[in-house]
N, C-alpha and C positions, 0 to 999 in steps of 0.2 A: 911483460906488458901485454902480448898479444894474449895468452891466457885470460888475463884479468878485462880486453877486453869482449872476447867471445862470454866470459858470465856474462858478464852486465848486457849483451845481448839476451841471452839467454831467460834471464833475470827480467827484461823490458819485455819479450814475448811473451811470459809467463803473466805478467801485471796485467797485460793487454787481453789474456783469455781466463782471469780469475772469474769475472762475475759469469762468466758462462761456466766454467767451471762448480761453481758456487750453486748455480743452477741448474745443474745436471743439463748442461743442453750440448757438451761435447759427447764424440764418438768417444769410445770405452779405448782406444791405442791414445788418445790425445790425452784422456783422463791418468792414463799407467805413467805415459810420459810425466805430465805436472807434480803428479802423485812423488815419483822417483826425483825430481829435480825439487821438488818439498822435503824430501825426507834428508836430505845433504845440503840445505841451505837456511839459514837461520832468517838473514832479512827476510824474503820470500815467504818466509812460515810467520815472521812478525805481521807481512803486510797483509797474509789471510785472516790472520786472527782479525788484523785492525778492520779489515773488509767487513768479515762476519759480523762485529760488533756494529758496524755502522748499518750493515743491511737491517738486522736484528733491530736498533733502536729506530729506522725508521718505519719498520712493518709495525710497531709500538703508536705510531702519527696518529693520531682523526685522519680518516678517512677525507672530509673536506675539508681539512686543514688550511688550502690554498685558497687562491677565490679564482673563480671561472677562468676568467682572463689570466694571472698567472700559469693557473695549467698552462691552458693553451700557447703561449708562447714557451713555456716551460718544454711540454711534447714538439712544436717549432724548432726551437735550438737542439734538441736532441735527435730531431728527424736529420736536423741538415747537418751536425758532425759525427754520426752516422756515415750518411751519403759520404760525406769527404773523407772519415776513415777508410769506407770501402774502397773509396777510388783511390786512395795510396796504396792500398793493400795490393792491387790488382796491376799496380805498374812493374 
């Protein structure tokens, strides 16, 4: 049990640094790491794939797909759990 819960941590930390991952914005020791716990994990490597697909079909959008006002609270919500990610992070 304690095994299977250290993955599923493991598993959660990895979820939580895909799209930086995705986006080359990790250090190259962070990158080895995910790389190495991708290569021995099947969920993990499903939920990249399903990432990539979804990143992929929305850089596919119009451009002003949204309308003004949408953004803007759109970038709103994502500034502020953001913010509140960080400050969990940091406790």
């Amino acid at each position: 049990m304690v095994h299977e819960d250290l993955e599923k941590m493991r598993c959660q930390e990895l979820f939580a640094r895909l799209s930086e991952f995705i986006d080359e914005e990790l250090p190259e020791g962070i990158c080895s790491e995910i790389e190495a716990h991708l290569s021995d994990c099947e969920p993990c490597q499903a939920f990249l794939r399903t990432l990539r697909k979804t990143v992929e079909i929305c850089q596919q959008l119009p451009q002003d797909s949204l309308p003004e006002e949408a953004r803007r609270e759109l970038r709103e919500t994502l500034q502020a759990e953001l913010a509140d990610w960080k400050q969990k992070r940091s406790l």
